[in-house]
VOVOLO-470979 format. One record per residue: residue number from 1; residue in one letter; x, y, z negated of N, C-alpha, C in turn. Coordinates in steps of 0.2 Angstrom, whole numbers, plus 5000, padded with zeros to 4 digits. Example, Ala and Ser with C-alpha at 12.3 -4.5 7.8 and 13.67 -1.06 7.14 Angstrom:
2
(1 A (5066 4972 4961) (5062 4978 4961) (5066 4984 4961))
(2 S (5064 4989 4965) (5068 4995 4964) (5064 5000 4961))
This chain:
290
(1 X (4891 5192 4799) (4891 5185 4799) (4887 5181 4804))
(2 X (4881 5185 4806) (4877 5183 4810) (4870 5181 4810))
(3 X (4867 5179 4814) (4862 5177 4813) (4861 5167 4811))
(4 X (4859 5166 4806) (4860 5157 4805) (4851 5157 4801))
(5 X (4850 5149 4805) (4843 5148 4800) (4845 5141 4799))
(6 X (4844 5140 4790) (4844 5133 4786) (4841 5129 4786))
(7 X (4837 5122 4788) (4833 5117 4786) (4834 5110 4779))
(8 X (4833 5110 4775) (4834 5104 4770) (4833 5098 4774))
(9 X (4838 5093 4776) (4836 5088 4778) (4835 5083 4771))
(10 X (4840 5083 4767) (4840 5077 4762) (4842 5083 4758))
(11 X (4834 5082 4752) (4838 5087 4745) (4844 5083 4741))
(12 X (4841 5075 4740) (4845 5073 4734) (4854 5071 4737))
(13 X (4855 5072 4742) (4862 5074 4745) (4862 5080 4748))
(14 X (4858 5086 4745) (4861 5093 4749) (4862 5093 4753))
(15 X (4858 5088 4758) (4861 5091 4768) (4857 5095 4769))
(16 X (4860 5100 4776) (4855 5105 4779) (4858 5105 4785))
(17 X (4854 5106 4791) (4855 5107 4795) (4857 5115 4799))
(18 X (4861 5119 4802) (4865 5126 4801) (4864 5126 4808))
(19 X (4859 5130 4811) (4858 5135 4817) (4860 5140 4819))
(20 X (4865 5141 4821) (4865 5148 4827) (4859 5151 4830))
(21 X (4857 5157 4828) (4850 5159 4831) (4854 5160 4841))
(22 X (4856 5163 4840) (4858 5166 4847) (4865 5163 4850))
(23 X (4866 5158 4847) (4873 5152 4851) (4874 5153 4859))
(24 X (4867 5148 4857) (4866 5148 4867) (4867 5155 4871))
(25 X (4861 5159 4868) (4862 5164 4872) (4870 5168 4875))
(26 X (4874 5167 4869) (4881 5168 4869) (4884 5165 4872))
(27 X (4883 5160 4872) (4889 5155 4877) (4887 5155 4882))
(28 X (4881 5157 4886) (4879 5159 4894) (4881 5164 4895))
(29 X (4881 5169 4891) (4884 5176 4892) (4892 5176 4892))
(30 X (4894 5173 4889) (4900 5173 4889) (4902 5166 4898))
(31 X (4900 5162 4898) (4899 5160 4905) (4901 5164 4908))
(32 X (4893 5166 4910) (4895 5173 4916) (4899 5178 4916))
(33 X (4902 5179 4911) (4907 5184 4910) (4916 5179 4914))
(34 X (4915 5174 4913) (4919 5168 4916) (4918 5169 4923))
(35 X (4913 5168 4924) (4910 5169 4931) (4913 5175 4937))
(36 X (4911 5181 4933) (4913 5185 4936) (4922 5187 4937))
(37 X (4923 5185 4933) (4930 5187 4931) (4933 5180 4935))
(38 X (4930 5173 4938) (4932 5168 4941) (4937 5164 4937))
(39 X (4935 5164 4934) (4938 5160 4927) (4934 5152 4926))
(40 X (4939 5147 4925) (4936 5138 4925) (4929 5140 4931))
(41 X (4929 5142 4935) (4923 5140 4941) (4927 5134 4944))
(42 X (4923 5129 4946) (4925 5127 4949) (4920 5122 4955))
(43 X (4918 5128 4960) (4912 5128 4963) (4911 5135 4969))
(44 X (4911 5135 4976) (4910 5140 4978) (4905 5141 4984))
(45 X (4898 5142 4982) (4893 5142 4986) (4894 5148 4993))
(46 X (4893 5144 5000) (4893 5149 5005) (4888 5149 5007))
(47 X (4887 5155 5008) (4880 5158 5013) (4882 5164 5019))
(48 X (4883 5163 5024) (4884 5167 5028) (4892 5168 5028))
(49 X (4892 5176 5026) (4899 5177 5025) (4900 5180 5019))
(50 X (4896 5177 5013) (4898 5177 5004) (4899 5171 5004))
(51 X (4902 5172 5000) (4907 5166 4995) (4905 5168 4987))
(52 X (4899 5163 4985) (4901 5165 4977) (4901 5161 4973))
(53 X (4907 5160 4969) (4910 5158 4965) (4904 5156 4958))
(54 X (4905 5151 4955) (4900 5146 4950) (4904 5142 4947))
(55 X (4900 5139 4941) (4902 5131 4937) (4899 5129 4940))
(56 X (4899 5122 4943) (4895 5117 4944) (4892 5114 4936))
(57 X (4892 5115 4931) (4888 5112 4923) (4884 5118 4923))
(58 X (4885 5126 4924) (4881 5127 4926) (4877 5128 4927))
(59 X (4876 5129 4933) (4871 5127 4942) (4866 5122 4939))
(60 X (4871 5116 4935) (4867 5109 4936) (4862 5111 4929))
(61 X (4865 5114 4926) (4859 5114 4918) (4853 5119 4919))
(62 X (4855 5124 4926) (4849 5130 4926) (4844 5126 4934))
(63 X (4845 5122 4937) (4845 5121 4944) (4843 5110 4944))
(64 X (4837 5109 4944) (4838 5101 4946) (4839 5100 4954))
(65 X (4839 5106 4958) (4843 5104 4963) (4852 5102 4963))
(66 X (4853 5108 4961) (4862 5106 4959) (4863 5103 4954))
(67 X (4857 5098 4950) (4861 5092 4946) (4859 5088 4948))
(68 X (4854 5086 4951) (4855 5080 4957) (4859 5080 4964))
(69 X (4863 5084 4966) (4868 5085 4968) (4876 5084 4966))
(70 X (4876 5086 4960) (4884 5086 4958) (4883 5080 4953))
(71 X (4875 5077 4953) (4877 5070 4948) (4875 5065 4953))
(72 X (4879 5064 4959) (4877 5059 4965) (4882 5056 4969))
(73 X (4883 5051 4971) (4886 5047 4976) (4887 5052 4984))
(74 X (4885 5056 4983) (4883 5060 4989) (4891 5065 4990))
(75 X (4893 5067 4995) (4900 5071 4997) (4899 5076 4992))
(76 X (4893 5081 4993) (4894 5089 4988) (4896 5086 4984))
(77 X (4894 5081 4980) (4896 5080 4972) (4905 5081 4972))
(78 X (4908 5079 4976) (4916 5079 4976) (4917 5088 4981))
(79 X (4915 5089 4980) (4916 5096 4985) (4917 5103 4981))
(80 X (4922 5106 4984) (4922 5112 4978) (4919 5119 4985))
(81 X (4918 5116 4990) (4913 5123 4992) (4907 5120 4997))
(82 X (4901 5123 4996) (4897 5119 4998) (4891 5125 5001))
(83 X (4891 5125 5007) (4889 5127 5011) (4878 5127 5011))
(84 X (4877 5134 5010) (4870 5135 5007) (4864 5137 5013))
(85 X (4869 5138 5021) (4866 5141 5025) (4859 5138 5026))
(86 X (4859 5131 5028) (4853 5129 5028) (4849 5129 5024))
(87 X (4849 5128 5017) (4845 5126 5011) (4841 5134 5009))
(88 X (4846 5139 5008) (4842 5145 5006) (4840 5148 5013))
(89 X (4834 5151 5012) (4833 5157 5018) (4834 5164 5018))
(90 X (4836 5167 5012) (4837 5171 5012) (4844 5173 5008))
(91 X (4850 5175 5009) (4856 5175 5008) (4857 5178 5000))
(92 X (4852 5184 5003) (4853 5190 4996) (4852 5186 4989))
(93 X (4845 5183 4990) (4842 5180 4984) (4846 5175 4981))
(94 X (4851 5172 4986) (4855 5166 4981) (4858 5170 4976))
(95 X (4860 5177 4979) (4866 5181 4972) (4862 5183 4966))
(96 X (4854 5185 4966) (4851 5185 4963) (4848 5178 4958))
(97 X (4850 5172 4960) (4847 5166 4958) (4850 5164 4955))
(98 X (4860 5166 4956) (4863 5162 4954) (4865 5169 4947))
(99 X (4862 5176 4947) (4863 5178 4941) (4857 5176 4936))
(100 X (4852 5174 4938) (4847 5171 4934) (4850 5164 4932))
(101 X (4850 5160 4934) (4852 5155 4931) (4858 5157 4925))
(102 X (4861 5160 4926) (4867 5162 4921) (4863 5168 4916))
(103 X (4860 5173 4916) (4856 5177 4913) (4850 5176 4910))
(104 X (4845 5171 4913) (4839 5171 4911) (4835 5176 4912))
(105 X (4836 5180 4915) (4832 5187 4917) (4833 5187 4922))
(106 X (4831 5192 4926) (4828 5195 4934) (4825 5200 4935))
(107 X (4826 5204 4939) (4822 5210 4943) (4816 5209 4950))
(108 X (4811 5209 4947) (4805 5207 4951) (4803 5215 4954))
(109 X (4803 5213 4960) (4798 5219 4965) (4795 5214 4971))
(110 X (4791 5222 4974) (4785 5217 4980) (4790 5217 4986))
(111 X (4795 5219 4988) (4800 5217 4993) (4804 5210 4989))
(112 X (4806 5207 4984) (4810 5202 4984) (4805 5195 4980))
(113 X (4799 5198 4978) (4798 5192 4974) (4796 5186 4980))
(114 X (4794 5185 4985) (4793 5180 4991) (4798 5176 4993))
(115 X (4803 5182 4994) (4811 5176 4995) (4815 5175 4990))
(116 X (4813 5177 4983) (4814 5174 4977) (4810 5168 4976))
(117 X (4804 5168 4975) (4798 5163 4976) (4800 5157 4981))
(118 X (4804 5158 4987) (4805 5154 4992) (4811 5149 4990))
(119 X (4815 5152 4990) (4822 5151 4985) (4822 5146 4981))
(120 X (4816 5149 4974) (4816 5142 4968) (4814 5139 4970))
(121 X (4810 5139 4973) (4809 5131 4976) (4810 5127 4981))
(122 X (4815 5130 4985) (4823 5126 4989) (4825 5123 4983))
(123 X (4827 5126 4975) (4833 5124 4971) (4828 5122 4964))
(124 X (4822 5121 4966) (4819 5120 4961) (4820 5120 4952))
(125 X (4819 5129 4953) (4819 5133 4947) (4812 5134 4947))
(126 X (4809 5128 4940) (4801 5132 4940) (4803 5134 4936))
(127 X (4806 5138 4930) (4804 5144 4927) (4805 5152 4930))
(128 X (4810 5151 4937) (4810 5157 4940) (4803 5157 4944))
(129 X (4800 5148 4948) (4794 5151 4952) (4788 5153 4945))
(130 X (4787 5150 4941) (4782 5152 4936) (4782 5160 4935))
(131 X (4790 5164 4937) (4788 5169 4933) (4785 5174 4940))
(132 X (4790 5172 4947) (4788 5173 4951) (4779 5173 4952))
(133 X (4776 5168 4951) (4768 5169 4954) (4765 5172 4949))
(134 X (4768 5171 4943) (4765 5178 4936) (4763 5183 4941))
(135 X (4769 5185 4942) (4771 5192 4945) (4768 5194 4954))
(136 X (4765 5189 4956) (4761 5189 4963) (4754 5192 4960))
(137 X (4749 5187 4956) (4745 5183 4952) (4742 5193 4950))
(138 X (4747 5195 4948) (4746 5202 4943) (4744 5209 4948))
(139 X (4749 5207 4954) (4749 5211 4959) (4743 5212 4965))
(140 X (4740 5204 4964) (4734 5205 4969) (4731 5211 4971))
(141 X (4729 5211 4976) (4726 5219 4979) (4722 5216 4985))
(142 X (4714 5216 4987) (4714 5216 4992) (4717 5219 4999))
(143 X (4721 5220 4998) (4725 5224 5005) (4729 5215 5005))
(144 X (4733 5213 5002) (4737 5208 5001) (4736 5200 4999))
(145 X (4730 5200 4997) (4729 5193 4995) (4728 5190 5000))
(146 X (4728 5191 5007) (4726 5184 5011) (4734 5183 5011))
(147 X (4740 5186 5010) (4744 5184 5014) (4749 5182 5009))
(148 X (4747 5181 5003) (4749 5176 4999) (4746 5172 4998))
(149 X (4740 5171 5000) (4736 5164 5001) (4738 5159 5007))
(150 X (4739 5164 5013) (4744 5159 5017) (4751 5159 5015))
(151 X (4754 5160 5014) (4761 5159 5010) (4763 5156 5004))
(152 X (4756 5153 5000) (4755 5147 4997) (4752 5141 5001))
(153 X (4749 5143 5003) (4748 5136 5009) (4755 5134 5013))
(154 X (4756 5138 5017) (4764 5136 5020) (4767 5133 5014))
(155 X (4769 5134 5008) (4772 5130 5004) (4768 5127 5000))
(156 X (4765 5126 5000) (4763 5121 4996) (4761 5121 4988))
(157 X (4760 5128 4986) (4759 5128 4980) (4753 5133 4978))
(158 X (4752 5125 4976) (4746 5124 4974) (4743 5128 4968))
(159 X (4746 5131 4964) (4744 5137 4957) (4744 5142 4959))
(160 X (4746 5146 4964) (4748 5151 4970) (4742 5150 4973))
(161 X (4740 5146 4975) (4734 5144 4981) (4728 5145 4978))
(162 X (4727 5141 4972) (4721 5144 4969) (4721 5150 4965))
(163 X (4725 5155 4963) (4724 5162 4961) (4723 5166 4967))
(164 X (4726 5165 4974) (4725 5168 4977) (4718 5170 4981))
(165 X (4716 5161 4983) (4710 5159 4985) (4703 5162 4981))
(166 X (4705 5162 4975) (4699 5164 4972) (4698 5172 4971))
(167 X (4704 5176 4971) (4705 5182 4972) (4700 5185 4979))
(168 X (4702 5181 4983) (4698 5184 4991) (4692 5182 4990))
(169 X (4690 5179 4988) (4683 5175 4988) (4679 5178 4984))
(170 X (4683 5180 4977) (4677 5186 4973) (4679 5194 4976))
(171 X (4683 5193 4978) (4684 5201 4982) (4683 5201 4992))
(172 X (4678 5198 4993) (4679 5196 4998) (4677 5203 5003))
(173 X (4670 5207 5002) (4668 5210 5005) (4674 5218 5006))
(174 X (4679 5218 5000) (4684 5222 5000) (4687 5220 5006))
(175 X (4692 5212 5005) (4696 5208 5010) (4695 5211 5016))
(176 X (4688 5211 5018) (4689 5209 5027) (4689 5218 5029))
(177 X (4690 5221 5025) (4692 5229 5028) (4699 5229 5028))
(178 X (4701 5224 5027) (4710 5228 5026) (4715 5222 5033))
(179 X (4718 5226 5037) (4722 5221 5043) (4725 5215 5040))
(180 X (4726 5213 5035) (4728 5205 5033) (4723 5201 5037))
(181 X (4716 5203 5035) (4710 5200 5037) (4710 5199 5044))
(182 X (4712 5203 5048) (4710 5203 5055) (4716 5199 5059))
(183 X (4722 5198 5056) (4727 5195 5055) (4727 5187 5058))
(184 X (4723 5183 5053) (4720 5178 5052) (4718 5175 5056))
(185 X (4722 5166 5059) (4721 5163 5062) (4713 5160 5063))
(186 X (4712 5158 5071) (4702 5156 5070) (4704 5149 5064))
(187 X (4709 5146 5061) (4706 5140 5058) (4707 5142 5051))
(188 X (4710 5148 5051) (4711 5152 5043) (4704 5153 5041))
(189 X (4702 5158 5047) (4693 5161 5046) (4691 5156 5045))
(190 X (4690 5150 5047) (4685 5145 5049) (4683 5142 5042))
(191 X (4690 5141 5039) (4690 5136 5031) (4688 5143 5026))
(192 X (4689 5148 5027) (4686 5152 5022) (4679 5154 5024))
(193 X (4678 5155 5027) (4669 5157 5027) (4665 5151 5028))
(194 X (4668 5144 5029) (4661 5138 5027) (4661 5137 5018))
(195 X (4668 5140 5016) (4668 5138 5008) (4661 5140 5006))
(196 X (4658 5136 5001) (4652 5139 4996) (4653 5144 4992))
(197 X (4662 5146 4989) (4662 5149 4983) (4664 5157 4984))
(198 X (4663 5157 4993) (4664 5163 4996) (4658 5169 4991))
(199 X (4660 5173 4986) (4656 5179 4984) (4652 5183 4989))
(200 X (4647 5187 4992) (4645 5192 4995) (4637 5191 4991))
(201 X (4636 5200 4993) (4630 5199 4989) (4625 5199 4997))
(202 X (4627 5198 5003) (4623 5197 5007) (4627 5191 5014))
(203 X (4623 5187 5016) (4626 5185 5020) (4629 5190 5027))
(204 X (4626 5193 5029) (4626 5198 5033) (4634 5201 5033))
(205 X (4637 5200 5028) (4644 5202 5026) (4648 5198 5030))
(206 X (4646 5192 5029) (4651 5188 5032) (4650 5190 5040))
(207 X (4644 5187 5043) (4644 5189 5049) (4647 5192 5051))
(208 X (4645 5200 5050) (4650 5207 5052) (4657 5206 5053))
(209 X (4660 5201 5046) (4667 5200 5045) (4668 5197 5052))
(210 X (4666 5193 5053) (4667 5186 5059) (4666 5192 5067))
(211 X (4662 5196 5066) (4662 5199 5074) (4669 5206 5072))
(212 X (4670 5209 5068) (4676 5212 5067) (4681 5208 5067))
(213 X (4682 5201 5067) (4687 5197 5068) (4689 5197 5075))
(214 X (4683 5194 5079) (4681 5194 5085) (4685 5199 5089))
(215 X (4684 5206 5087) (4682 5214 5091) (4689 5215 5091))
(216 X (4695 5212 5087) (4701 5215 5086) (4705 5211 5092))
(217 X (4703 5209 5094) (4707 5203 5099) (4703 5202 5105))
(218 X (4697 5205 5107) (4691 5198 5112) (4692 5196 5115))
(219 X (4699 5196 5119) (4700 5194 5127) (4701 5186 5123))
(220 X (4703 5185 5117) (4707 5178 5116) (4702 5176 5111))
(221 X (4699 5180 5108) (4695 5178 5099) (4688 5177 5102))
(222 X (4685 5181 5110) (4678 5178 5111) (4675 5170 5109))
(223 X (4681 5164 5113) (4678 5160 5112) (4678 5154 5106))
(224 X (4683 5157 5102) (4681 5155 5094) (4675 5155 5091))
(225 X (4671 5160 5095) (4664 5161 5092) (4658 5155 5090))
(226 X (4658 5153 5096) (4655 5145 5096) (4655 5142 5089))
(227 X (4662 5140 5087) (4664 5137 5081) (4663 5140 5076))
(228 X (4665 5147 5075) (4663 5151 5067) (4656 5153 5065))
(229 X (4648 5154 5071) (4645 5155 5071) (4643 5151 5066))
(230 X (4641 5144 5066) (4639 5138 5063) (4639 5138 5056))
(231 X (4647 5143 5053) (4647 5143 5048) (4647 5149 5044))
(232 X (4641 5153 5048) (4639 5161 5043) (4632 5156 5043))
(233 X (4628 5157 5036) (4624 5155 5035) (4618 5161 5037))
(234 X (4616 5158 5044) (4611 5162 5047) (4604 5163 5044))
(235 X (4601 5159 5042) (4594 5156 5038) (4596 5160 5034))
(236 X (4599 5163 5030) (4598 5167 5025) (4596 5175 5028))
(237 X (4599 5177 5034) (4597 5183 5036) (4588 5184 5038))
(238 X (4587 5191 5035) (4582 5193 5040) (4581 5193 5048))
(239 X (4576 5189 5051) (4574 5189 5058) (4574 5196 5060))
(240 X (4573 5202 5058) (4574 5208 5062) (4583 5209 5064))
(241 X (4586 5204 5056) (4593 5205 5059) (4598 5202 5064))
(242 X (4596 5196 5065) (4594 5189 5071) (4593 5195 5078))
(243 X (4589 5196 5078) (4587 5199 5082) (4590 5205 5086))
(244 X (4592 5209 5082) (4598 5215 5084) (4604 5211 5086))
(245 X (4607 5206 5084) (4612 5203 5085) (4613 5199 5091))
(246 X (4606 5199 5092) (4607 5195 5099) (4610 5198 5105))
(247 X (4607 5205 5106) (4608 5211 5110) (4615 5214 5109))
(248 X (4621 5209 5106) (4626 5212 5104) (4629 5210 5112))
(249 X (4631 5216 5115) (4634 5215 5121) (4639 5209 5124))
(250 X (4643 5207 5116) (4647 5201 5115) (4644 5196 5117))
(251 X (4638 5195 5117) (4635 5189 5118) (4633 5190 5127))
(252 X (4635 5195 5131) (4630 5196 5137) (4633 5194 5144))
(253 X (4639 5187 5143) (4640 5184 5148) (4639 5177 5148))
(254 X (4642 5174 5154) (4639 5167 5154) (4643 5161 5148))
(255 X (4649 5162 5146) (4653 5161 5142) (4651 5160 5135))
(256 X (4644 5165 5135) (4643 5164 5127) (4636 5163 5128))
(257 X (4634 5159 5134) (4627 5157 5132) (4625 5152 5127))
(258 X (4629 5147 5126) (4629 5145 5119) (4628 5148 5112))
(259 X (4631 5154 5112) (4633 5157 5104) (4625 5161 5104))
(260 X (4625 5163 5112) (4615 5167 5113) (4611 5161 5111))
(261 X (4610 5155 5111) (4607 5151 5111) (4606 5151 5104))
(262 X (4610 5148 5102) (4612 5145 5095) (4609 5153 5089))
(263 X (4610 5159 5090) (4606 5164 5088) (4597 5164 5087))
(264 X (4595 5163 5094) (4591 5161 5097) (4588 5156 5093))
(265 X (4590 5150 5093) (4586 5145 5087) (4585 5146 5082))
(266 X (4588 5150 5078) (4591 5151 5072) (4585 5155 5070))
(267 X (4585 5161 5074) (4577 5166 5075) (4571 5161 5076))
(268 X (4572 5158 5081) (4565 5155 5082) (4563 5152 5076))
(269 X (4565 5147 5074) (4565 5146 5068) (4563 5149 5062))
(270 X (4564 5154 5058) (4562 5157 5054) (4556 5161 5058))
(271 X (4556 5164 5062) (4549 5165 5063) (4543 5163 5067))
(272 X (4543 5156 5068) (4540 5152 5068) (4537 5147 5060))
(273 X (4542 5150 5056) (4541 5145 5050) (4542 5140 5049))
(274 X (4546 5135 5054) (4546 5129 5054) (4554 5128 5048))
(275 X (4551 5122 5049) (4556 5118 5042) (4562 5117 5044))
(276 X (4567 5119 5041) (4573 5119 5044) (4580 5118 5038))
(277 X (4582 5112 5038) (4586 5112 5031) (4591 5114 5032))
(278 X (4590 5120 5026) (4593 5125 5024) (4604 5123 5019))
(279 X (4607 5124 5022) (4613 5126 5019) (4613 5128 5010))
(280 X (4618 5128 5008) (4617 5130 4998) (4618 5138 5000))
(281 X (4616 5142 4995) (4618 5147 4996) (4624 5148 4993))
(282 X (4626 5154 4994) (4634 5156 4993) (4631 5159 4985))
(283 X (4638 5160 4981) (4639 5161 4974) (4636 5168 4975))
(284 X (4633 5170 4970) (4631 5179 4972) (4637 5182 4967))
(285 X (4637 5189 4965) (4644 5193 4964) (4640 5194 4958))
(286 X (4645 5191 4953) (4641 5193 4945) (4642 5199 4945))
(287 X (4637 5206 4940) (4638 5211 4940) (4643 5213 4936))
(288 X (4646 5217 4933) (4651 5219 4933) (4648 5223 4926))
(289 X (4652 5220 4919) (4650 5222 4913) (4654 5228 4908))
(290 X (4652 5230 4907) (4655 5237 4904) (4653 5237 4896))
C-alpha cells in the first residue's frame, strides 16, 4: 500500500491530513524517466553540439536561474530551444546538472567537482554548490589549497574562501613546499604574508617562503622584493639571521640596493637596541593534542 503518515488535524470532525512519505520523490523519478524517453519535454538546451531535451517546470523548480527565465517577458521564456553556450563553461557538466536537478544525487570527484562548482552557480543551484564546497572543504591538502583559495576568489564565494583561507594559514609552513605556492601571483603573496592570522612557529618561515618564491622565477620575481620584504616581520628574527641574509647573493646588485638597505636597518636596529615599533605578532601553531 505504501508508505503514508497520518496527522489529527480536527478530532471532533475526524480530519487528518494523508502524506505520501515518498510522492515527490516518485513523481521526479518518474519525470526523468519522461525525460529520457522525450516524453511532454518541452524544452531543448544546446551546448555545442548536444541538444538536451527537459521540462521547463522542471528546470524552473530545481534551477532559480531557469525560473526567472521561463517566468519572464524576456524571448527564452517563449523559446523551445535555448542556447547554453555562453552561460555554461563547461558542456559536460550541463548533462550532469540537468540529471541532478531531476535526481537529486550526483557523483563528485577531484576532476569535475570545479566545473560542477562553476556551473551552479551560472544556474544558481545552491544545494549542488553547498554540496560541491562540502566536498572541496574535505579534500584540502596542502598540495591544493592555494588553488582553491584562488578559485574562490575568482568567484566570489565567500564560504569557499574562508575554509580555504584558513586552511593555508594554519598549514602554511606545509603550503609553501608544494608548486601551487610558487605559482602565485606577487599580489597573491603579498595579501597572504601581511595577514596576522598567518600560523608559523617562526618568522623565518615566511621569509624563506618569500625568497623561494623569488628563486622560482628571478629574472621577473627580483623586483617584487622591495614590496614583500615590508611584510615578513623582520624584528622578530635574530640579528645573526639579519645578518646571513644580507650576504644573500640576491641582494648583490645595484637593483636591490634598496631591499640591502632596508635589511640593513632592520639589523641596525635591533642591535643597537633602539626603540623601534614593533608589528603584532603572528598567531603561533597550537600544539597538536592527542
Amino acid at each position: 500500500m505504501g508508505h503514508f503518515t497520518m496527522k489529527l488535524l480536527n478530532n471532533g470532525n475526524r480530519l487528518y491530513s494523508i502524506k505520501h512519505e515518498h510522492g515527490q520523490l516518485k513523481m521526479f523519478t518518474q519525470m526523468n524517466e519522461y525525460r529520457l524517453r522525450d516524453l511532454f519535454t518541452d524544452v531543448t538546451l544546446k551546448i555545442n553540439d548536444q541538444n538536451i531535451r527537459a521540462h521547463k517546470v522542471v528546470l524552473s523548480a530545481g534551477s532559480s536561474y531557469f525560473a526567472s527565465m521561463f517566468d519572464s517577458p524576456l524571448i527564452e521564456s517563449k523559446l523551445d530551444e535555448i542556447d547554453m553556450t555562453k552561460t555554461i563553461p563547461c558542456p559536460m557538466a550541463l548533462n550532469w546538472i540537468i540529471d541532478f536537478i531531476y535526481n537529486s544525487s550526483i557523483s563528485l570527484n577531484d576532476k569535475n567537482v570545479l566545473p560542477l562548482l562553476t556551473c551552479s552557480f551560472c544556474l544558481q543551484l545552491d544545494s549542488l554548490s553547498n554540496m560541491c564546497i562540502s566536498y572541496l572543504a574535505d579534500q584540502l591538502h596542502s598540495s591544493n589549497c592555494v588553488g582553491v583559495l584562488l578559485y574562490a576568489k575568482q568567484y566570489q564565494c565567500e564560504q569557499l574562501e574562508t575554509i580555504a583561507q584558513n586552511y593555508v594559514y594554519n598549514h602554511f609552513e606545509d603550503v609553501v613546499r608544494n608548486e601551487e605556492f610558487l605559482n602565485l601571483t606577487a599580489s597573491d603573496l603579498y595579501n597572504m604574508i601581511r595577514d596576522d592570522n598567518v600560523k608559523v612557529k617562526c618568522e623565518s618561515i615566511i621569509y624563506n617562503a618569500v625568497m623561494q618564491w623569488v628563486r622560482h622565477d628571478p629574472i621577473k620575481r627580483r623586483s617584487e622584493l622591495e614590496g614583500l620584504l615590508p611584510c615578513v616581520r623582520l624584528c622578530f628574527l635574530p640579528p645573526s639571521f639579519l645578518e646571513h641574509a644580507k650576504c644573500d647573493e640576491i641582494y648583490g646588485t645595484d637593483d636591490m640596493r634598496k631591499c640591502q638597505e632596508y635589511l640593513s636597518q632592520v639589523y641596525n636596529k635591533l642591535t643597537s637596541h633602539k626603540y623601534c615599533r614593533l608589528p603584532p605578532r603572528r598567531q603561533p601553531i597550537k600544539p597538536l593534542v592527542i
